[in-house]
C-alpha positions in Angstrom: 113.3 -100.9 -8.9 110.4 -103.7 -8.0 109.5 -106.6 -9.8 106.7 -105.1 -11.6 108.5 -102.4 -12.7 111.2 -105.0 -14.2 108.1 -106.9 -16.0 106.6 -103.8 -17.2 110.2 -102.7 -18.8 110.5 -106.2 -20.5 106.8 -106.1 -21.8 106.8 -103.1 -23.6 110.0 -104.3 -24.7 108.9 -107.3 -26.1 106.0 -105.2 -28.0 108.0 -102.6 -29.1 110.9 -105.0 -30.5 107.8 -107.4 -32.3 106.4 -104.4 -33.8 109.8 -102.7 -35.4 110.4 -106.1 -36.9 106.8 -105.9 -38.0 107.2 -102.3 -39.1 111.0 -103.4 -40.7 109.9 -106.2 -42.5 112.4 -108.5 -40.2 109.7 -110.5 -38.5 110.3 -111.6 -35.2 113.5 -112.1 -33.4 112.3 -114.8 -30.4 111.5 -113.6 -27.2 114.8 -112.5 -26.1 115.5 -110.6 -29.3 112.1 -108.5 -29.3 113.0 -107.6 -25.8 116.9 -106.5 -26.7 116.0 -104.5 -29.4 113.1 -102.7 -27.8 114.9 -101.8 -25.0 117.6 -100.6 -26.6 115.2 -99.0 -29.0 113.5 -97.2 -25.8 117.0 -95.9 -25.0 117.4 -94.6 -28.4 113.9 -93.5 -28.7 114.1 -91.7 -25.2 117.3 -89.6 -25.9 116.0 -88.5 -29.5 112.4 -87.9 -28.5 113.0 -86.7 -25.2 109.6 -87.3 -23.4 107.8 -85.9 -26.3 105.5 -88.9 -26.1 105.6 -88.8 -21.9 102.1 -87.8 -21.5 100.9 -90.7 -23.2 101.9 -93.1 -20.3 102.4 -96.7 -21.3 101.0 -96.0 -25.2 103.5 -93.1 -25.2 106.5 -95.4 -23.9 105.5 -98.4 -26.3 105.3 -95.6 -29.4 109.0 -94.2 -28.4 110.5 -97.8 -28.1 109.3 -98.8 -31.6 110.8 -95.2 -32.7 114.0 -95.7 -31.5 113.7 -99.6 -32.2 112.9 -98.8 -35.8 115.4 -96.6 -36.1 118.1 -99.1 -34.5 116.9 -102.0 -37.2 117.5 -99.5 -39.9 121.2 -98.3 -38.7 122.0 -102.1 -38.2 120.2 -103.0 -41.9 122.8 -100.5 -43.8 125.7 -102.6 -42.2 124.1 -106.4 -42.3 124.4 -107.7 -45.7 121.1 -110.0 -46.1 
């Protein structure tokens, strides 16, 4: 993997963690966190989805990160008291 392969996974992280905190109603979570949860939301978002997006290229990655990323805010919101 090559360096702008590495910046191009933590960018759409970043977007895809912003907008599930956008979408959640949790704001934003830094730098760091946006890129945490959307790449474990991409993860998440890639094994339910399964390249149902994949023609989409970089839109159809950032869409299946927030997916996933939404869903992970929600499974972690039903055992965070707030």
């Amino acid at each position: 993997m090559d360096i702008i392969s590495i910046v191009i996974w933590l960018v759409i992280g970043a977007v895809a963690g912003w907008l599930a905190g956008q979408i959640m109603k949790g704001g934003g979570f830094g730098l760091v966190g946006n890129i945490v949860i959307g790449i474990i939301g991409s993860l998440i978002g890639g094994f339910l989805l399964g390249g149902l997006f994949s023609s989409l290229g970089l839109i159809g990655s950032i869409i299946t990160a927030v997916i996933g990323a939404v869903i992970l805010l929600f499974v972690v919101g039903l055992f965070v008291k707030k």
